[in-house]
N, C-alpha and C positions, 0 to 999 in steps of 0.2 A: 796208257794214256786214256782219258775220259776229258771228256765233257759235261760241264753242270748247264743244264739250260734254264733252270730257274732260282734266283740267288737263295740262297738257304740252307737249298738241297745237298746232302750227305750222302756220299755215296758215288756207287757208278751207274752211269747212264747209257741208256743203248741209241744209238742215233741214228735211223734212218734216213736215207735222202733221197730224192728221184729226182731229173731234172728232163724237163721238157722243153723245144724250140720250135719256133713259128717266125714267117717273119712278116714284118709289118715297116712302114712308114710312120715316119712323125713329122713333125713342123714345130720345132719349141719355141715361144716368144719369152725373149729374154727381157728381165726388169726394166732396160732402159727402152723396150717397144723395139729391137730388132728381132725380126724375126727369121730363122736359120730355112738356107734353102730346104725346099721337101727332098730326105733322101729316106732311104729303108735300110732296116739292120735284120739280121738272125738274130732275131731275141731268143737269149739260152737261161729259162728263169728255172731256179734249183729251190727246192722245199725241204724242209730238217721238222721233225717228227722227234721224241724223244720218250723214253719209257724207263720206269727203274727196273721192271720184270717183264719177261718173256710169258706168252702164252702159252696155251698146252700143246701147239705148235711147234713150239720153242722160235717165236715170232716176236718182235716187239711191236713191228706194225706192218702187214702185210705190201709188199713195193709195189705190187700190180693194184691197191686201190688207192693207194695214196696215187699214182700216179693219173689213175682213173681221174680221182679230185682235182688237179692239177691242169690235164689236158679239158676238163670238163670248163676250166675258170680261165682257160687261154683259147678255150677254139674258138672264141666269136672275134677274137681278134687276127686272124689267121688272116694273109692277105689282103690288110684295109689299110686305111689311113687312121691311125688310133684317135686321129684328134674328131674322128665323124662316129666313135662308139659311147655310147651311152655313158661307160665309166670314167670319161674324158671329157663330158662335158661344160664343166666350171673348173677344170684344172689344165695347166699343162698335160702332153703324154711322156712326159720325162720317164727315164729309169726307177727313178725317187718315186714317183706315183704309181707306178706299174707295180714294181715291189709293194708296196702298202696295200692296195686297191687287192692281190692276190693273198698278201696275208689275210686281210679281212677278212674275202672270201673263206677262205681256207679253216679259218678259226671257227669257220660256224660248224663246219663238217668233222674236226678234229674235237673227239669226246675224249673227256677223262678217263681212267688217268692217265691217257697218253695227251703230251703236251707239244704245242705247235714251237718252234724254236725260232727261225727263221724264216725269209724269203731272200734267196738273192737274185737280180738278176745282172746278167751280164749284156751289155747294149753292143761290143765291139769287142776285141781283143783286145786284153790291158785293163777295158772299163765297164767296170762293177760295183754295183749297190748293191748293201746289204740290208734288208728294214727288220726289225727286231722290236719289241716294246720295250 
């Protein structure tokens, strides 16, 4: 089995992953102006890495720094109300947003030619977003 993370590519892929959780509260205002009582989740958000070669490690991408990158773009949300963090400021703190707002992150730190694949996070059991470009 493989995975291609970006359309073109020939071949096979090595895919790393690490997933990290924190947990935090939200308040999401929904389109018609309801807004959902304040509760909190174990947000369990997961990162995918992807590489055609191994290093002289025999590594694609090492998990202790990707996850480094990871906890480094989720600890300021640890214990808050996400909708009073910076990166929630002109958005919803939805699932939707958290995933994006952490690839972004994430893309600036992830150099060539290893390639960032995914973000997903999981808000509850059952429900999960996946942000991908």
């Amino acid at each position: 089995m493989f995975f291609l993370c970006r359309v073109g590519t020939i071949g096979r892929m090595y895919t790393v992953m690490v997933e990290s959780e924190f947990f935090a509260e939200h308040q999401v205002v929904m389109p018609d102006g309801f807004q959902e009582p304040l509760h909190g989740h174990l947000w369990k958000v997961t990162a995918a890495v992807a590489s055609e070669k191994l290093d002289s490690a025999g590594l694609a991408f090492d998990f202790c720094r990707l996850q480094q990158f990871l906890s480094q773009i989720l600890g300021p949300f640890a214990d808050t109300k996400l909708e009073e963090c910076e990166a929630f400021g002109r958005v919803n703190a939805s699932a939707e947003n958290l995933a994006r707002y952490v690839y972004d992150r994430l893309a600036m730190l992830i150099m060539p030619p290893i390639q960032l694949c995914w973000v997903e996070v999981l808000e509850s059991p059952g429900c999960r977003v996946r942000y991908e470009p």
